[in-house]
C-alpha positions in Angstrom: -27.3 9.1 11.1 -25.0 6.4 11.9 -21.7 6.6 10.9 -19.8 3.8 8.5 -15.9 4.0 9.1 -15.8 2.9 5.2 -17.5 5.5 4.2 -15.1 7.7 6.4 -12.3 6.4 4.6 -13.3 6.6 1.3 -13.8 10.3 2.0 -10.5 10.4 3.6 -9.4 9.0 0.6 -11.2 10.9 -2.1 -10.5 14.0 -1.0 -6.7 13.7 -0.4 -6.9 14.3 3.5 -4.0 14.0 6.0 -6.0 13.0 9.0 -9.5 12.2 10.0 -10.2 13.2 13.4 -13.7 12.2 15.0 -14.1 13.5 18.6 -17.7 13.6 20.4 -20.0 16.5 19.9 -18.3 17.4 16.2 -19.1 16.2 12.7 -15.7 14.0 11.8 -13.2 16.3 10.1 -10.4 15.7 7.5 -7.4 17.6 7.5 -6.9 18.7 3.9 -3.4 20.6 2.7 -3.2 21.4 6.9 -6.7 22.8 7.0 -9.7 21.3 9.1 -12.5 20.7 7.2 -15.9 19.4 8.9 -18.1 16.6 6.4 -21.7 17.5 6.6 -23.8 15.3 8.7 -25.3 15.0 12.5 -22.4 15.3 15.1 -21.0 12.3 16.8 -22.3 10.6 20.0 -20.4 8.5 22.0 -22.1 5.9 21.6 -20.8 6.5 17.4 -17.4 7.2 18.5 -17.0 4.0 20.4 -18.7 1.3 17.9 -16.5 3.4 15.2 -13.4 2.2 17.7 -14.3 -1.4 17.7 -15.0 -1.5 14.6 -11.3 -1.2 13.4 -9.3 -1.7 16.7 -7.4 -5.1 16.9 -9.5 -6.7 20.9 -5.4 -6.4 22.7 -5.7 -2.5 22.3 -9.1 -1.9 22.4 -8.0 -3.7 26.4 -5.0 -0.9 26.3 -7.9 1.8 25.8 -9.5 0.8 28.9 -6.7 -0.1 30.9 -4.4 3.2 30.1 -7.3 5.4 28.4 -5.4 5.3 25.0 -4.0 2.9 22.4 -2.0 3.3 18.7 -2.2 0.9 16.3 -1.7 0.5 12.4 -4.4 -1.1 9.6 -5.1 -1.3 6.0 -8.3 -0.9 4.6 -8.9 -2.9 1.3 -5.8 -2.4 -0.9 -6.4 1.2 -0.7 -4.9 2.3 1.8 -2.8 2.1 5.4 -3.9 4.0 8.4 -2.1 4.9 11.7 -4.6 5.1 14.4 -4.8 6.8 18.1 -7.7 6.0 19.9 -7.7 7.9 23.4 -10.1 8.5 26.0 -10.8 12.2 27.2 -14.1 13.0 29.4 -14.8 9.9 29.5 -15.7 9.5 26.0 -13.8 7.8 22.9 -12.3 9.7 20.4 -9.8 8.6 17.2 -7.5 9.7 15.1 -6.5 8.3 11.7 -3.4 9.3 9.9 -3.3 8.2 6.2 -0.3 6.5 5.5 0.6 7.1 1.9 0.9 3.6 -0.1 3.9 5.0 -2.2 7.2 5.1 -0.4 8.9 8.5 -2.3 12.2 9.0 -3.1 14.7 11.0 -1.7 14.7 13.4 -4.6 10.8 13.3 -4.6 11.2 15.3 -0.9 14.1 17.5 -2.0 16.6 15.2 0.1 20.4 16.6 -1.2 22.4 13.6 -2.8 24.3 13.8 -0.5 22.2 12.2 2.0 22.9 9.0 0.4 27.2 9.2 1.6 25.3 9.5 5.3 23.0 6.2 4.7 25.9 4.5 3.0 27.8 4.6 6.4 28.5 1.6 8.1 27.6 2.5 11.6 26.3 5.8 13.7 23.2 7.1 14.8 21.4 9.6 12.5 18.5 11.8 13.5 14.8 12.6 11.9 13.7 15.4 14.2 10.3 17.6 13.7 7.4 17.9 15.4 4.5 15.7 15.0 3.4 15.8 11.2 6.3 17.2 9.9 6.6 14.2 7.4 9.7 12.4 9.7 7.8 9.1 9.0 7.7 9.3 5.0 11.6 10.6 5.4 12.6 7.5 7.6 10.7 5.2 4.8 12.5 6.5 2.1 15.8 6.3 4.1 15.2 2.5 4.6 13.5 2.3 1.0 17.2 3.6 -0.3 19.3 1.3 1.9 17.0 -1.2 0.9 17.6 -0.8 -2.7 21.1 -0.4 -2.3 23.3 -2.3 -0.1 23.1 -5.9 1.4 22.0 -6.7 5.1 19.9 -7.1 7.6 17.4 -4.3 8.5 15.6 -4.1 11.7 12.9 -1.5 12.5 10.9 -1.1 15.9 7.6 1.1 15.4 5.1 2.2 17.0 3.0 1.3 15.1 4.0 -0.1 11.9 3.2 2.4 9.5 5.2 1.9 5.7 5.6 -1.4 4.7 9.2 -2.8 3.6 9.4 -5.7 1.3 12.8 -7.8 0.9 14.8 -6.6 -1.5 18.9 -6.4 -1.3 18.1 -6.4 2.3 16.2 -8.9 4.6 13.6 -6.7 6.8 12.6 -7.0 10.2 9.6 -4.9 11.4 8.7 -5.4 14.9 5.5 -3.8 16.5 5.9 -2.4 20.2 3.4 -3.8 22.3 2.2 -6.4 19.6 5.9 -7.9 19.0 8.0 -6.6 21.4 7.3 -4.5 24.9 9.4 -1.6 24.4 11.5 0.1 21.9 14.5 -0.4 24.6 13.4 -4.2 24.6 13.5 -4.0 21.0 16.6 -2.3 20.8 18.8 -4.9 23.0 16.9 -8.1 20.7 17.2 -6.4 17.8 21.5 -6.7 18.8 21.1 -10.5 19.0 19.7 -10.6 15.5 22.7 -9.6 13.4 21.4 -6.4 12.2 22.9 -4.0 9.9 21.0 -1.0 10.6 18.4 -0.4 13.4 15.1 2.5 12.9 13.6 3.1 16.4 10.7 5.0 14.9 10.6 7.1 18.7 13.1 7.6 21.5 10.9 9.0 23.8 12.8 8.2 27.1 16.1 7.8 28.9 16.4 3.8 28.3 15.4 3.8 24.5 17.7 7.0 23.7 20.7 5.0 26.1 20.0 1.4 23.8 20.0 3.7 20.9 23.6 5.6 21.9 24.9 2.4 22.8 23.7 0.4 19.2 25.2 3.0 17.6 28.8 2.4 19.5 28.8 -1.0 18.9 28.9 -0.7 14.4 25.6 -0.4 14.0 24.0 2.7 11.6 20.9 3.8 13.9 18.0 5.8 12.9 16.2 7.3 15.3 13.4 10.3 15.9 12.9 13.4 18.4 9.8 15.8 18.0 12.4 18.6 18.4 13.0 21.5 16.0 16.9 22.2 15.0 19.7 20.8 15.3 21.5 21.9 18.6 18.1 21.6 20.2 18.1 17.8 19.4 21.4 17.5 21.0 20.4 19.6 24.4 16.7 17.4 24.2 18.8 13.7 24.3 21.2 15.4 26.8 18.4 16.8 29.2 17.2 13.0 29.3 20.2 12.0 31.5 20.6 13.0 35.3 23.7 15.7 36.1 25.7 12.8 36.6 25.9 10.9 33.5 25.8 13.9 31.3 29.7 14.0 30.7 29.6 10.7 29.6 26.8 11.0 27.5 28.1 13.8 25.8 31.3 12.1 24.8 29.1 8.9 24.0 26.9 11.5 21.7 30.0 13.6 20.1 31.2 10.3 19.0 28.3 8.1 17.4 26.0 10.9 15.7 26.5 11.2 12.3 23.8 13.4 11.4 20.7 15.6 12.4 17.8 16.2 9.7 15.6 18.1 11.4 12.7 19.1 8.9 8.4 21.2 8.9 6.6 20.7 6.8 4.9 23.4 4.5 1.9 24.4 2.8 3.3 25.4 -0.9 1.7 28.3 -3.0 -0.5 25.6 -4.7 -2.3 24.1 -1.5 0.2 21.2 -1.2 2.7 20.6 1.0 7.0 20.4 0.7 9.1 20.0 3.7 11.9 22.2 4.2 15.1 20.9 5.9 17.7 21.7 8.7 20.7 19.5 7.7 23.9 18.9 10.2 26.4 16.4 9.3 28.7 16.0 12.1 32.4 17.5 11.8 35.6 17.3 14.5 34.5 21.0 15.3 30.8 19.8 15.7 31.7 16.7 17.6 34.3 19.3 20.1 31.5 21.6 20.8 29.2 18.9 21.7 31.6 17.3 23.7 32.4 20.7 25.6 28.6 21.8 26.0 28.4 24.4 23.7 25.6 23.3 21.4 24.5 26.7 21.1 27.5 27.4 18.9 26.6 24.5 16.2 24.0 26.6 14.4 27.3 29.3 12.8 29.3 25.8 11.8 25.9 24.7 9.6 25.5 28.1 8.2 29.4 28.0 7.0 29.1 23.9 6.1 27.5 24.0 2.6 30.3 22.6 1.0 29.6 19.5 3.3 25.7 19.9 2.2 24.9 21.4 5.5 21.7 23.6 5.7 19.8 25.7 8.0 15.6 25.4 8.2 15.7 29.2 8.2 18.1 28.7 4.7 16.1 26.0 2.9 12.4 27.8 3.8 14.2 31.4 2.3 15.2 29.2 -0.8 11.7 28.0 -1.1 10.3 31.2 -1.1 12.5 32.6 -4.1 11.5 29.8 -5.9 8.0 30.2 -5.4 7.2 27.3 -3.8 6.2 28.7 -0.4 4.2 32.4 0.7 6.6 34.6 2.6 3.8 34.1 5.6 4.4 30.4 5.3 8.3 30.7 6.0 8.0 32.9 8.9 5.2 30.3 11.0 8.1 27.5 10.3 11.3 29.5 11.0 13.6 29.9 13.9 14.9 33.1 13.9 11.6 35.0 13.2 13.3 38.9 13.0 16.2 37.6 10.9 13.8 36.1 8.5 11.5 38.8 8.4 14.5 40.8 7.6 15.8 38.3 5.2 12.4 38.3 2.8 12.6 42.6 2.7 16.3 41.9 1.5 15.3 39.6 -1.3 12.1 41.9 -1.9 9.1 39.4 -1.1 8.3 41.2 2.1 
């Protein structure tokens, strides 16, 4: 049979799936509530994979897929939806990925975002980190950031994606939303125009290299607030992941650079609760003068004991918030202990609070 990607999508859509992933020589799968799930039907040929590819892919990336053997891009099918795509070449055959973006921008609250979360957007300038590996939700958590600012305060918000995935009308604020490699080259080219464009706050929605994370630093400096992501997993490991970028020599610098214009580190996983759903659970550093010293002195390490004893500044650990979720029955003791750090202390901590 020859697949329709319409009908792919209204399946997608019906049955509340993630992801639809359709690779050659496998049925196309949905991701439902994290799990896999192959739709009946004859496997996939190339030959289906690729007309499936042109069928939705804009004709500049479609050229990206043959030039650099993958492409991203973002569309929206029908009012009904958004989709991120990755189309990417592997044994010589096409295969795609489409990520559902959800039409409905949540609210902090709705993803268990603290209140005060909203003192660290009000902030005039400073760079403040979504961390998390891919999937953890840093996406929807950036959109509702931007949603809140939006909604909020006046100014002039620029955001450099790749690719687009929520859209932000014009509300309070006046929204920029720049594609890399459609509107722009690079996030670091976006970064450096997005300066000469009188911007209040600045979302790089990836700094995946030394230039973007140095524009990003430097926005940040200048009285800019500066959202930014890493698929890292803590807090202090986000710190040591932006530092690692730099070579021996500029490291010093950087760290002084770093102890001075982060604000905060959200680093969040995202879970499978008790019911088949899914609820992130959150590491949350907000920097202090100790915070700032230690990275400043190169003793990261140290900054997970000043978030355990920084709750009166709303200051979490992942381990801490996935514990709390399990006591209140949102999450399986099993589920913590896949998405925690410290996986003896945990362990220990569930036979403590008898759920182990």
């Amino acid at each position: 049979m020859a697949y329709e990607m319409h009908q792919l999508l209204e399946a997608m859509i019906e049955n509340g799936a993630s992801d639809l992933h359709l690779h050659v020589g496998q049925t196309p799968c949905l991701r439902i509530s994290g799990d896999m799930i192959p739709l009946e039907g004859d496997k996939l040929t190339p030959e289906d994979t690729q007309a499936l590819a042109q069928s939705i892919g804009p004709a500049d990336q479609l050229e990206r897929l043959k030039r650099d053997g993958g492409c991203d891009f973002g569309f929206s099918y029908q009012s009904k939806a958004r989709f991120r795509v990755n189309v990417y070449r592997g044994k010589g055959v096409v295969g795609l990925v489409l990520r559902l973006i959800p039409t409905t921008i949540y609210s902090l609250k709705d993803l268990r975002l603290p209140d005060m979360v909203k003192d660290l957007l009000a902030r005039p300038r400073g760079l403040i980190l979504v961390t998390g590996p891919t999937g953890s939700g840093k996406s929807t958590t950036l959109a509702s950031m931007i949603s809140w600012i939006n909604e909020t305060n006046d100014g002039h918000i620029v955001t450099i994606e790749d690719p687009i995935e929520y859209y932000h009308t014009h509300r309070r604020c006046v929204v920029t939303q720049r594609e890399v490699h459609s509107d722009v080259p690079s996030f670091a080219d976006g970064i450096r125009s997005a300066l000469r464009q009188d911007p209040d706050v600045i979302l790089i929605g990836e700094m995946r290299d030394l230039e973007t994370i140095e524009a990003a630093v430097s926005a940040a400096e200048t009285g800019h607030l500066v959202f930014g992501t890493l698929h890292t997993t803590g807090a202090a490991r986000t710190v040591d992941r932006i530092l690692d970028a730099f070579p021996t020599g500029a490291k010093d610098q950087i760290r002084v650079q770093l102890a001075s214009s982060v604000v905060a580190v959200i680093s969040q996983s995202l879970c499978r609760t008790v019911d088949g759903k899914r609820v992130a659970a959150y590491e949350i550093m907000v920097k202090t003068d100790a915070i700032a010293a230690k990275i400043r002195e190169n003793k990261t390490f140290q900054i997970v004991s000043d978030i355990e004893t920084g709750g009166s500044r709303g200051m979490r650990t992942l381990d801490a918030d996935l514990l709390a979720l399990v006591q209140q029955g949102r999450i399986a003791p099993d589920e913590a202990l896949v998405h925690c750090q410290d996986h003896e202390m945990m362990r220990s901590r569930l036979k403590e609070a008898g759920k182990l």
